[in-house]
C-alpha positions as semicolon CSV with decimal commas, in nm:
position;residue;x (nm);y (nm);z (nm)
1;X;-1,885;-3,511;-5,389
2;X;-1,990;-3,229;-5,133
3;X;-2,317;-3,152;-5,082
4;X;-2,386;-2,774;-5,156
5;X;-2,727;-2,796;-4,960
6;X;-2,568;-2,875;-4,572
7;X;-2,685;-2,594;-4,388
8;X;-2,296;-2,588;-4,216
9;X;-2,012;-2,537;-4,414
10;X;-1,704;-2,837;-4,446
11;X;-1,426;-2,843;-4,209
12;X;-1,063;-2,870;-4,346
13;X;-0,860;-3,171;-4,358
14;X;-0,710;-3,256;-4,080
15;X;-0,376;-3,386;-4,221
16;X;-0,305;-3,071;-4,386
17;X;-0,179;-2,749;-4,231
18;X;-0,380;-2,429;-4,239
19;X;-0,256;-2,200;-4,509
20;X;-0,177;-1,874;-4,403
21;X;-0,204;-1,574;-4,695
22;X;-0,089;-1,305;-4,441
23;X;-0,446;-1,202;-4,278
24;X;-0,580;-1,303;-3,914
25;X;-0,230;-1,426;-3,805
26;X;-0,352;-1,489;-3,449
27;X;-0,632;-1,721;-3,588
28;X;-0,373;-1,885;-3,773
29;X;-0,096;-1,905;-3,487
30;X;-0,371;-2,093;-3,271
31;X;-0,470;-2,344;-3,515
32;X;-0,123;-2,401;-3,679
33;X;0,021;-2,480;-3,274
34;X;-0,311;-2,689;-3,215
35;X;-0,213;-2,865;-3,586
36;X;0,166;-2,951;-3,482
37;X;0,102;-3,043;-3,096
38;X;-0,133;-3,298;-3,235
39;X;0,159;-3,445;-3,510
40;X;0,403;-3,448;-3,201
41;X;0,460;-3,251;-2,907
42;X;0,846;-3,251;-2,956
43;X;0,764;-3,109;-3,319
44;X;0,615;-2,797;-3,120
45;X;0,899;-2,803;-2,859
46;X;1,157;-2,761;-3,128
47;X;0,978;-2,446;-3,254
48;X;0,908;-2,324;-2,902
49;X;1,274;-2,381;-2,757
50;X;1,516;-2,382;-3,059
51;X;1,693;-2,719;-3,269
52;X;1,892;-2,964;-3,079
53;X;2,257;-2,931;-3,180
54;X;2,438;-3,250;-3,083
55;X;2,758;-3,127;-2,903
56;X;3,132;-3,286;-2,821
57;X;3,418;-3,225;-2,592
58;X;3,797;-3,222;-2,813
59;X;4,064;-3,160;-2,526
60;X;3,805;-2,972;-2,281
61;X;3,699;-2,750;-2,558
62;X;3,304;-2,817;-2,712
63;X;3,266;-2,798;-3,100
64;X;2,935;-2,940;-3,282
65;X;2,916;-3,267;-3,404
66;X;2,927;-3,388;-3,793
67;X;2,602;-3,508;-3,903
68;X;2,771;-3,829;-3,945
69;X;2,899;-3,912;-3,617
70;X;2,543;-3,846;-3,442
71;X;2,387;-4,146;-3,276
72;X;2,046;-4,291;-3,337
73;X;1,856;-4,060;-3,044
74;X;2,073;-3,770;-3,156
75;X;1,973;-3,833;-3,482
76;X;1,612;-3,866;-3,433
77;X;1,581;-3,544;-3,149
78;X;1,782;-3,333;-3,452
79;X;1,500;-3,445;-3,664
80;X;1,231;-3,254;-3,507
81;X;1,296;-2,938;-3,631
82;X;1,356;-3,021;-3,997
83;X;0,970;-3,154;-3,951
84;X;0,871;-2,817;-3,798
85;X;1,046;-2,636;-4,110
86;X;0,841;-2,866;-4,368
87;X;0,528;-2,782;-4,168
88;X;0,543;-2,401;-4,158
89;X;0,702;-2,380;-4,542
90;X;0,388;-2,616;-4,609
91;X;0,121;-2,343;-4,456
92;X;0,265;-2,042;-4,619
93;X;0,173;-1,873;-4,920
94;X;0,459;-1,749;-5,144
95;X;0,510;-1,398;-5,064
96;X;0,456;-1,531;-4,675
97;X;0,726;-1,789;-4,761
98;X;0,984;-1,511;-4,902
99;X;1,007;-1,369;-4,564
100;X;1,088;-1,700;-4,419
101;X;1,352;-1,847;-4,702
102;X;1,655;-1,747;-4,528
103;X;1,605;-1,907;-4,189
104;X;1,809;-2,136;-4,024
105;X;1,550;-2,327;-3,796
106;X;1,160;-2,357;-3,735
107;X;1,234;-2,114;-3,431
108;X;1,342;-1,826;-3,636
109;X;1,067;-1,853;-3,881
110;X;0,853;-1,856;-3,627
111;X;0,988;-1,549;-3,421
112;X;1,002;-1,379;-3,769
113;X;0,652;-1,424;-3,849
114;X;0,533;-1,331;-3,520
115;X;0,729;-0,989;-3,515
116;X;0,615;-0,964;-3,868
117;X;0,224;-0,972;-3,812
118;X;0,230;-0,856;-3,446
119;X;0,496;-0,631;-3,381
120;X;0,790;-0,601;-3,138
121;X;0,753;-0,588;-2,762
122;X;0,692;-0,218;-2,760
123;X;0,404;-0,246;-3,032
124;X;0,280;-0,559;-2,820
125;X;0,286;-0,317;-2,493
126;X;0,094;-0,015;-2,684
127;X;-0,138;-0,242;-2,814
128;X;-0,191;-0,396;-2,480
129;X;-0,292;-0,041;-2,319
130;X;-0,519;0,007;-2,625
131;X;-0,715;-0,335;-2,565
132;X;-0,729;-0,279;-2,191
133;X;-0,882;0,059;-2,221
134;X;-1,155;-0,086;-2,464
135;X;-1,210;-0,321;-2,242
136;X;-1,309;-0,120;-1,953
137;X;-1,522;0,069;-2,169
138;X;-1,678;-0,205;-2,311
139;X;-2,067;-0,189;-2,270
140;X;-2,377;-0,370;-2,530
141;X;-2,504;-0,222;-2,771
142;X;-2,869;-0,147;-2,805
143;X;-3,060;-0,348;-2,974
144;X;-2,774;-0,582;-2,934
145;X;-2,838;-0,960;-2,918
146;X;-2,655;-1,227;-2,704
147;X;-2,451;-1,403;-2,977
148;X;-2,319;-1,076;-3,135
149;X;-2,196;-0,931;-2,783
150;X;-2,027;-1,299;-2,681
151;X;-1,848;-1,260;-3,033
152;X;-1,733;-0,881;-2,923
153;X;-1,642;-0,965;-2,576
154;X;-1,483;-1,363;-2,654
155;X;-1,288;-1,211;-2,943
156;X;-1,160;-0,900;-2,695
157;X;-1,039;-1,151;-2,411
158;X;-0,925;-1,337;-2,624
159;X;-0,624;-1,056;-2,785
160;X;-0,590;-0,954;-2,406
161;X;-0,496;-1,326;-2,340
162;X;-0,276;-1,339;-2,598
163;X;-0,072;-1,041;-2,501
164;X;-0,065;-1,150;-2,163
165;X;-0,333;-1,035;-1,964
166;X;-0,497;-1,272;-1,718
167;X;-0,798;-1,293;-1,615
168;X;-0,963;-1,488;-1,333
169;X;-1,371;-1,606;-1,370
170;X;-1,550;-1,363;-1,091
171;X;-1,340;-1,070;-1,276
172;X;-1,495;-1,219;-1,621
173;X;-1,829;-1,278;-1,479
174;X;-1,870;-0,968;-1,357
175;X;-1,723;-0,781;-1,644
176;X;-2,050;-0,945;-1,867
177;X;-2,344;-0,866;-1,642
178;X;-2,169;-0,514;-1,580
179;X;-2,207;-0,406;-1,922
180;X;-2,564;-0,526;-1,985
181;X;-2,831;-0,245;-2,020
182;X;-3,125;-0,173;-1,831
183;X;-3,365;-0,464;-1,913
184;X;-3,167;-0,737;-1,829
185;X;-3,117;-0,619;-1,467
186;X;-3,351;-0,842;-1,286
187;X;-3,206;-1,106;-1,446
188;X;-2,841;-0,996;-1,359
189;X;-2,961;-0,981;-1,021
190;X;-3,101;-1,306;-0,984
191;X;-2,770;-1,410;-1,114
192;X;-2,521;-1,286;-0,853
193;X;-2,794;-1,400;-0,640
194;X;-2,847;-1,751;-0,712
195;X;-2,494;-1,857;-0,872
196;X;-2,102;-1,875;-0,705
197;X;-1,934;-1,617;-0,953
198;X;-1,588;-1,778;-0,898
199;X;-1,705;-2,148;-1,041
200;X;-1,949;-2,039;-1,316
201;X;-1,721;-2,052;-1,623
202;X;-1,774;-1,813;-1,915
203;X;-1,983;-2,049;-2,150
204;X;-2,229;-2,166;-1,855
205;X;-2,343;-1,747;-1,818
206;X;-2,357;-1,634;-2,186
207;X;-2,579;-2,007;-2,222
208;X;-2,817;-1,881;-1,921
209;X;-2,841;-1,529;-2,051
210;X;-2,939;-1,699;-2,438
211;X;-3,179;-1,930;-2,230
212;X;-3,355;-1,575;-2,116
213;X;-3,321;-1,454;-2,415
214;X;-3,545;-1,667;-2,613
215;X;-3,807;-1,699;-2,336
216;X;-3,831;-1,306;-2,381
217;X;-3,866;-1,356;-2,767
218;X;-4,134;-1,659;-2,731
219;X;-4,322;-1,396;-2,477
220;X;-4,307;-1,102;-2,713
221;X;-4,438;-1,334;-3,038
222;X;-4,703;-1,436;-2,790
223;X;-4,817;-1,072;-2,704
224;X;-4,803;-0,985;-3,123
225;X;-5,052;-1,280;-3,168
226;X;-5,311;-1,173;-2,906
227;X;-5,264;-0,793;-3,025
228;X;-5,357;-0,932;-3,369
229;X;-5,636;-1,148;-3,221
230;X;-5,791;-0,856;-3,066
231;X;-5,764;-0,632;-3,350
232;X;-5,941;-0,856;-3,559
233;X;-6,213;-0,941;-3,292
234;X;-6,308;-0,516;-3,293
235;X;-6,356;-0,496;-3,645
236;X;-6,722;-0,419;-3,712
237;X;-6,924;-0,418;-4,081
238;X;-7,013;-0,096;-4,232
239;X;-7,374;-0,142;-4,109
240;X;-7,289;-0,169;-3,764
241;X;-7,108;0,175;-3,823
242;X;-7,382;0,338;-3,994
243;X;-7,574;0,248;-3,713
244;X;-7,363;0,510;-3,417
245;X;-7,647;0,745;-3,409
246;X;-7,884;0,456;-3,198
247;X;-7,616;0,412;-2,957
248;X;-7,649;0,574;-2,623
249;X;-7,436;0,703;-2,392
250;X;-7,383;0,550;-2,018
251;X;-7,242;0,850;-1,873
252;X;-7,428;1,149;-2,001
253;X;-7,770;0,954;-2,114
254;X;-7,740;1,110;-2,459
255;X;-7,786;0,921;-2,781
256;X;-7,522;0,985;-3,057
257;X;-7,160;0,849;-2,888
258;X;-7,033;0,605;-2,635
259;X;-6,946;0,651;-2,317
260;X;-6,536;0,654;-2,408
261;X;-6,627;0,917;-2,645
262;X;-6,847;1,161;-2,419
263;X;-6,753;1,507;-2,324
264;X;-6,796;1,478;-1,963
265;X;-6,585;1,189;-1,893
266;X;-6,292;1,340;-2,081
267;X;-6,366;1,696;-1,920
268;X;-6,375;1,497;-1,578
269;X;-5,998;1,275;-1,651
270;X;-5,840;1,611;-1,702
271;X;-5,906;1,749;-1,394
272;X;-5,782;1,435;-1,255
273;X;-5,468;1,467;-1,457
274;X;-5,405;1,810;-1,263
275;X;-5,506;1,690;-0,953
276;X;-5,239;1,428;-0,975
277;X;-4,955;1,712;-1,043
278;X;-5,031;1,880;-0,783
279;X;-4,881;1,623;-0,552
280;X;-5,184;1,495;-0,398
281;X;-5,090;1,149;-0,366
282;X;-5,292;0,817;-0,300
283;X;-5,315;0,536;-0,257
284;X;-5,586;0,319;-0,406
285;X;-5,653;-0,077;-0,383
286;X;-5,833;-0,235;-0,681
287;X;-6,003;-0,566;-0,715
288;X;-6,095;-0,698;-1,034
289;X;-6,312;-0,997;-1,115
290;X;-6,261;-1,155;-1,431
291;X;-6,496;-1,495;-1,579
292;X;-6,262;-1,509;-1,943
293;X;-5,936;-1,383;-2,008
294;X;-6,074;-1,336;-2,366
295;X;-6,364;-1,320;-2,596
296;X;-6,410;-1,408;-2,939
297;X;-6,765;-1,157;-3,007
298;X;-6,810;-0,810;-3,023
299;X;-7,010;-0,801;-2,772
300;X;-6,711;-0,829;-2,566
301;X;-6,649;-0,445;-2,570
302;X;-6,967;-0,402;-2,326
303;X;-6,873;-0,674;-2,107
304;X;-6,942;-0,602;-1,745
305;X;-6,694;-0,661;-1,497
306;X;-6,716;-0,673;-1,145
307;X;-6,528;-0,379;-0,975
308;X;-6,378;-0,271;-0,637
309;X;-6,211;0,000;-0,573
310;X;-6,055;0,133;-0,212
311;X;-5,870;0,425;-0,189
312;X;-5,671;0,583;0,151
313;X;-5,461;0,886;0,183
314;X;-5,170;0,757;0,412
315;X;-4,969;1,112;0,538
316;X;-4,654;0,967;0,659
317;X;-4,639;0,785;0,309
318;X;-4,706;1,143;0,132
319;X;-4,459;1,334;0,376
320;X;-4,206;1,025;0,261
321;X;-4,298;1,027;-0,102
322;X;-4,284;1,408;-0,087
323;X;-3,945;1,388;0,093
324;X;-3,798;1,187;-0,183
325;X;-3,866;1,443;-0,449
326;X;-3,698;1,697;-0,262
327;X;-3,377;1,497;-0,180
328;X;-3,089;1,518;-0,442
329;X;-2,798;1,299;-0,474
330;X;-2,413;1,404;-0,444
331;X;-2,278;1,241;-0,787
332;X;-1,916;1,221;-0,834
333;X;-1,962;1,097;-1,178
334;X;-2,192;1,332;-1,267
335;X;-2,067;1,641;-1,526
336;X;-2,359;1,832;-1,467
337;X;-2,642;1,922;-1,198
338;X;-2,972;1,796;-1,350
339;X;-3,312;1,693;-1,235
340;X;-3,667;1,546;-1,441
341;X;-3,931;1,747;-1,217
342;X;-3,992;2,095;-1,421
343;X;-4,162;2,224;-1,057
344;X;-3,799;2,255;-0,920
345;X;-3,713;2,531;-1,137
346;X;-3,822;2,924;-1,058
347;X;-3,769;3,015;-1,388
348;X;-3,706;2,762;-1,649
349;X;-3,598;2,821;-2,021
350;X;-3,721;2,549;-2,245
351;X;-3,433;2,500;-2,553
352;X;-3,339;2,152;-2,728
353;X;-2,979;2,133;-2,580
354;X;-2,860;1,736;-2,682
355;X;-2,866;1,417;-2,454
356;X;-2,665;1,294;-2,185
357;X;-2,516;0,947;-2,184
358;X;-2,600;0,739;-1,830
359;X;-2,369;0,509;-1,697
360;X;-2,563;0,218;-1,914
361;X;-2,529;0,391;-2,247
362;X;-2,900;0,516;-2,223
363;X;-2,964;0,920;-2,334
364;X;-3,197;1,118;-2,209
365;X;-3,323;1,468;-2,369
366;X;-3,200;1,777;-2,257
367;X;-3,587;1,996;-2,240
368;X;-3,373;2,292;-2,133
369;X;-3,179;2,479;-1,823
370;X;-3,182;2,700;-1,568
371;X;-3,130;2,792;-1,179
372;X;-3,316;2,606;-0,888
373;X;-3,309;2,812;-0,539
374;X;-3,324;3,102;-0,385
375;X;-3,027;3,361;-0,382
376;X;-3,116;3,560;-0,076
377;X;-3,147;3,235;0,122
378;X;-2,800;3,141;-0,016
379;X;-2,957;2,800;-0,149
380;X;-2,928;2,876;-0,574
381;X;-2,763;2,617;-0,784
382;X;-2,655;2,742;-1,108
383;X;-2,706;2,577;-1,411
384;X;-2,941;2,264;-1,394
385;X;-3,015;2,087;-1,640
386;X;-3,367;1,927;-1,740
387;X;-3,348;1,568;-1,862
388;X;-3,675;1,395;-1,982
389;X;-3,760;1,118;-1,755
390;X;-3,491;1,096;-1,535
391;X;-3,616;0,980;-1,169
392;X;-3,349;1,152;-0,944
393;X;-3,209;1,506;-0,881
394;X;-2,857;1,442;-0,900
395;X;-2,589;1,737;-0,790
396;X;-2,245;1,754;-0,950
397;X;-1,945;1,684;-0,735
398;X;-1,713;1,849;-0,978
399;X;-1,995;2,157;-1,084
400;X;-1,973;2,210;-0,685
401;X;-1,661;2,245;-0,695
402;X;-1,587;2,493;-0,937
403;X;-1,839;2,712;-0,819
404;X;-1,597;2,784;-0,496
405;X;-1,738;2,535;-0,253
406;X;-1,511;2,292;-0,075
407;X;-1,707;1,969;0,025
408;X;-1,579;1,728;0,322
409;X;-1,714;1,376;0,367
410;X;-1,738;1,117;0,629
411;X;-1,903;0,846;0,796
412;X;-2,237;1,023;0,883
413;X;-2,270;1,340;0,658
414;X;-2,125;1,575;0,451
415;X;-2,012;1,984;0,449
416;X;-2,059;2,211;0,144
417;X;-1,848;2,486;0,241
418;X;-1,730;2,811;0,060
419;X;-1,381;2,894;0,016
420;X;-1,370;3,236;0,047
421;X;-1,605;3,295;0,358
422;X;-1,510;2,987;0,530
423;X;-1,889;2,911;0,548
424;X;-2,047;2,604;0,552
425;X;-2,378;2,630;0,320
426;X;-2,482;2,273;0,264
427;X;-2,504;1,964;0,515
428;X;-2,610;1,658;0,333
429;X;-2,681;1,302;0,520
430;X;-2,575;0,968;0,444
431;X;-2,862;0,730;0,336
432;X;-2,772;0,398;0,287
433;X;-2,431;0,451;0,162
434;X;-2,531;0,735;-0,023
435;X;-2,509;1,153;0,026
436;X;-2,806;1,327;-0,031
437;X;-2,895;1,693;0,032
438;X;-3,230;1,871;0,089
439;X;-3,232;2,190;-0,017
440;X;-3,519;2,332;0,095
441;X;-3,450;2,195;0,468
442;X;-3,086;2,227;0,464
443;X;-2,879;2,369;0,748
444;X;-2,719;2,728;0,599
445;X;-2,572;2,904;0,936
446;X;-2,420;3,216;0,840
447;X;-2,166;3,238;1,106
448;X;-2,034;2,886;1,113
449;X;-1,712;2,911;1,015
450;X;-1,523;2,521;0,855
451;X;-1,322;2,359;1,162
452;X;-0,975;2,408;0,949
453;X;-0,939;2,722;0,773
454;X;-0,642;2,810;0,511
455;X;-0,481;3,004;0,764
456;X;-0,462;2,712;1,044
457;X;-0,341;2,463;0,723
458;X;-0,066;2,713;0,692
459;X;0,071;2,748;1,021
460;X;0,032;2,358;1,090
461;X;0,218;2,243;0,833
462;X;0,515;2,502;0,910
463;X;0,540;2,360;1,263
464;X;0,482;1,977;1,160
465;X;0,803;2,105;0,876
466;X;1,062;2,168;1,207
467;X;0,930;2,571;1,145
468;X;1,093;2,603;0,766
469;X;1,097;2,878;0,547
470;X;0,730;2,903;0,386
471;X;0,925;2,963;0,066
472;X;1,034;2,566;0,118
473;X;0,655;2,486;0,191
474;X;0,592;2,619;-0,117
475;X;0,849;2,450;-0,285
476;X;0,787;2,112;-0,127
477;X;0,422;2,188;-0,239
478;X;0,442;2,287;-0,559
479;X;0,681;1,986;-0,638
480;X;0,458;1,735;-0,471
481;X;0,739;1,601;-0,217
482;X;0,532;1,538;0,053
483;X;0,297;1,302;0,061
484;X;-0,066;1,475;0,212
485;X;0,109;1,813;0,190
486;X;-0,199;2,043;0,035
487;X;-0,203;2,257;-0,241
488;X;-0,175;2,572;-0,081
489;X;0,019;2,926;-0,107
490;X;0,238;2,947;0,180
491;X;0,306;3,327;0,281
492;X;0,372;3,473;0,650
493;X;0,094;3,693;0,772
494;X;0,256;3,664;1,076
495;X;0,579;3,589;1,329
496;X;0,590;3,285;1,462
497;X;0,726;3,258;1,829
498;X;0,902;2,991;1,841
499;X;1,105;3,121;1,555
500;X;1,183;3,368;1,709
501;X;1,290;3,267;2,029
502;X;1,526;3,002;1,848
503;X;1,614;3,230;1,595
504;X;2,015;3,286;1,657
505;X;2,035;3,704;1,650
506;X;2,311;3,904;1,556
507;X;2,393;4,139;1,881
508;X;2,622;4,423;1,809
509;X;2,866;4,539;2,041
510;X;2,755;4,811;2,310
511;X;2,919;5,160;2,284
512;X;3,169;5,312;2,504
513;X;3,202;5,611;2,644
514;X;3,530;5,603;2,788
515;X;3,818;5,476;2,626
516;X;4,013;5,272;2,856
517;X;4,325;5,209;2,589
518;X;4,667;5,376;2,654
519;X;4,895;5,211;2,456
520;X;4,972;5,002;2,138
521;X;4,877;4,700;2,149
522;X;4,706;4,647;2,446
523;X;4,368;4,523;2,216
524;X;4,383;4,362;1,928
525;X;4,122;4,246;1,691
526;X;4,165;3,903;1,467
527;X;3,992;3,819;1,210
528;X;4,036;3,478;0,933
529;X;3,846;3,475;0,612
530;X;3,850;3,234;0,301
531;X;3,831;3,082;0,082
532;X;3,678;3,347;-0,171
533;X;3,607;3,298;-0,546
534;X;3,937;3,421;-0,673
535;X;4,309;3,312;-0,513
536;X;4,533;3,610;-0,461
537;X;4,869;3,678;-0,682
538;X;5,072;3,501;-0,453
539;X;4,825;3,156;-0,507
540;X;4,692;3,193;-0,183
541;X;4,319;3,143;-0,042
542;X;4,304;3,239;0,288
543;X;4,338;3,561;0,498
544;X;4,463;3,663;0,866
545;X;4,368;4,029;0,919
546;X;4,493;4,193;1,293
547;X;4,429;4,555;1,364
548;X;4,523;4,730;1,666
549;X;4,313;4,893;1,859
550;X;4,478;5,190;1,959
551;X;4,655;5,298;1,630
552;X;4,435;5,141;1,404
553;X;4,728;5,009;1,226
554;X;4,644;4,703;0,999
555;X;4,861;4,358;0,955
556;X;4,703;4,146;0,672
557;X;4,859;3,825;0,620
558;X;4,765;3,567;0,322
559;X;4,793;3,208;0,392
560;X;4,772;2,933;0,204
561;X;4,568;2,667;0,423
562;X;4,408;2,697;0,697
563;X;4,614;2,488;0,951
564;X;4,936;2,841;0,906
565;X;4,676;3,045;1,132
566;X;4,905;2,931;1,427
567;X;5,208;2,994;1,250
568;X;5,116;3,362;1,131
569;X;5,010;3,434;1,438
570;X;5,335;3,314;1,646
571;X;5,523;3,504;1,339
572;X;5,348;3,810;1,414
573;X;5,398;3,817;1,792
574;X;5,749;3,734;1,790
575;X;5,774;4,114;1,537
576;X;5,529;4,319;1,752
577;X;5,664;4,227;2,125
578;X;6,018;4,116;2,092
């Protein structure tokens, strides 16, 4: 009899086949091929590659054997697919089994089942594209624990598998301490530090990130337990706090309040507060002496502790510090400009706008927007947006760019250029593989114009063309059938030379004064067209058209290819001069 007190649950027989009722079909497709391998791997083979048909040759012709004149090993190969038949009719319920009844072998059922529950090859593909695009936005969950996002992730790899996808372990490895938030970095970092990505298997990283995972919890249980400890240890009796008025105070001298509670000191840590935004920084060294981490008395509260302090104003560390909060970062993933320092802004208007999403799923507050800059300088940014507590200034790639400003990398710096006046604005510097742009200090020359201009684009790409028709340009632009051909609207402000110096032109004949003709014909002119649209009434295609020069009388002749030019012609001369 089964114990209904085992904290697990039973397993199912293992001489019985999982019964499937028609839900989680690839659950039951893995166990049910795990189930038959383990009977007999031919059992699965039949299923995989179709029945063995025992086959004959009757005067060079093949034709399938009676059941009765198979041999022993004919007999027995045959045999494996009746036993996959009575193993999938045995795990199927009976409207599961209706949709099988009418198969021949254990292959059909099985194909039929399988297109049943997952679809053909084109619902396969879509669902494919659907898995893989979850899967590169897969990120955890706040709040999430270990166990539920292996579950998420396992049971995601595991459809991709099944559809086809591969994946190797570095890809894998990655993938998980990727789409961990914020607080486990340092331990992702130790990680890719400390361990060879392409051995560590799957199960060996989600174990080392659960190992972390309950040393946090056993450290946060240990910090309730002394919060509790403490709390009890400043409880006081009601006499003790009848008693306030004898107490006096060590930083006034007054009776009446403590020295937390006095006046002074408060009046004094406000000033300090605003002497700290005002960007004065320090730096200050602090020694503490300590006999007992801890105190069971109340006496414990006036405990005197042995103090040093040391305090130095480095400049080159303020000038850095101060540097830092004036640098902003080019963001290509950024939608919007934003910043966290409320100093930056001339003008700012304060208005709950939303959150914004950072690239580990963490929001900040929108406190409101405005511009940062100067517009006479040339240096405003439109638009900014205040976010509560982020650390960076970060500029907008794609903000930049609809704005009008055309921005050029490469190995050293960067150009923030507008489009219209060909001016570069902006030049940023590349800090450890990263842009960043000062605009306070930044280089704005007002006559600089960008090295390549629209104009120059224009004109190079109709000479590297072999001097084409900007109408082709266009074309071949607009059509995209040129690979690095820009975007732009080719239009001639201009002739070209060389066109025109290989340009074949037209001359027309120079006119005479004198007219040196005396007779008829002495000059003729020829002329052969065709062929037109339209055949003449005669069927014919081509023309020979001869006028003379002196009477201006007209012979027109229609021909009917082009090889009777000769024999018009020798026609005609034999009528006019003999």
């Amino acid at each position: 009899m089964a114990n209904s007190n085992l904290p697990y649950g039973e397993g199912v027989s293992i001489h019985r086949p999982p019964v499937f009722n028609g839900e989680n079909y690839v659950y039951w497709k893995i166990r049910m091929r795990i189930f038959i391998e383990a009977i007999d791997i031919a059992v699965w083979d039949a299923i995989e590659n179709g029945p063995y048909i025992p086959m004959t040759k009757d005067d060079d012709e093949k034709r399938e054997k009676h059941w009765s004149e198979w041999s022993d090993d004919e007999k027995k190969r045959a045999q494996y697919d009746y036993r996959a038949k009575n193993i999938i009719t045995s795990a199927l319920s009976i409207d599961e089994f209706f949709r099988i009844s009418q198969c021949k072998s254990a292959k059909e059922m099985w194909d039929t089942l399988q297109v049943t529950h997952e679809g053909t090859s084109d619902v396969k593909r879509s669902r494919k594209h659907t898995l893989i695009r979850e899967y590169e936005l897969f990120r955890m969950n706040n709040g999430e624990s270990i166990s539920d996002f292996q579950k998420r992730f396992t049971h995601l790899i595991n459809h991709l598998v099944d559809l086809g996808r591969k994946f190797e372990k570095e890809e894998l490895n990655l993938k998980v301490l990727q789409c961990l938030d914020r607080s486990w970095q340092a331990k992702v970092t130790a990680i890719e530090e400390s361990k060879d990505l392409t051995s560590l298997t799957l199960a060996t990283l989600f174990g080392k990130l659960r190992e972390h995972e309950q040393k946090l919890h056993i450290f946060e249980e240990n910090e309730q337990q002394d919060k509790k400890g403490k709390g009890f240890n400043k409880k006081t009796n009601k006499k003790e706090e009848a008693s306030t008025s004898s107490y006096k105070c060590f930083e006034c001298g007054k009776p009446g309040h403590m020295k937390a509670e006095c006046p002074n000191l408060l009046k004094k840590q406000q000033e300090e507060k605003k002497m700290k935004k005002n960007g004065k920084g320090k730096r200050a060294y602090i020694a503490w002496e300590d006999n007992d981490s801890s105190t069971t008395s109340v006496e414990s509260e006036f405990e005197e502790n042995n103090l040093c302090l040391m305090a130095g104003a480095d400049q080159h560390t303020i000038e850095c510090l101060r540097a830092k909060n004036l640098l902003w970062y080019l963001d290509s993933r950024c939608s919007r400009h934003m910043t966290g320092d409320p100093a930056k802004f001339s003008s700012l208007k304060l208005k709950n706008e939303g959150y914004v999403t950072n690239g580990d799923n963490n929001k900040g507050r929108i406190l409101g927007h405005d511009n940062i800059g100067n517009s006479s300088s040339q240096t405003l940014i439109e638009n900014v947006l205040l976010v509560d507590g982020l650390k960076h200034n970060l500029l907008s790639i794609s903000q930049l760019s609809d704005k009008g400003f055309k921005i050029e990398f490469d190995n050293t710096c960067c150009l923030i250029c507008d489009k219209k006046t060909k001016e570069i604005r902006f030049i940023g510097k590349r800090i450890d593989n990263i842009y960043m742009l000062d605009l306070e200090h930044s280089i704005v020359i007002s006559n600089t114009k960008c090295l390549i201009t629209q104009e120059d684009n224009i004109w190079l790409w109709h000479r590297r063309a072999a001097h084409i028709h900007m109408d082709h340009l266009n074309k071949l632009s607009r059509k995209e059938l040129v690979v690095g051909l820009p975007k732009l609207k080719f239009s001639k402000d201009k002739l070209c030379d060389a066109c025109q110096k290989g340009k074949q032109v037209k001359t027309s004949f120079k006119r005479k004064n004198q007219i040196f003709i005396t007779r008829p014909l002495q000059l003729i002119h020829m002329d052969f067209f065709g062929p037109p649209r339209t055949m003449s009434l005669g069927g014919n295609y081509y023309g020979l058209v001869i006028v003379d020069d002196y009477s201006r009388f007209i012979w027109d002749m229609f021909l009917a290819n082009e090889n009777d030019v000769f024999n018009a012609f020798r026609k005609f001369s034999k009528l006019a001069f003999f």
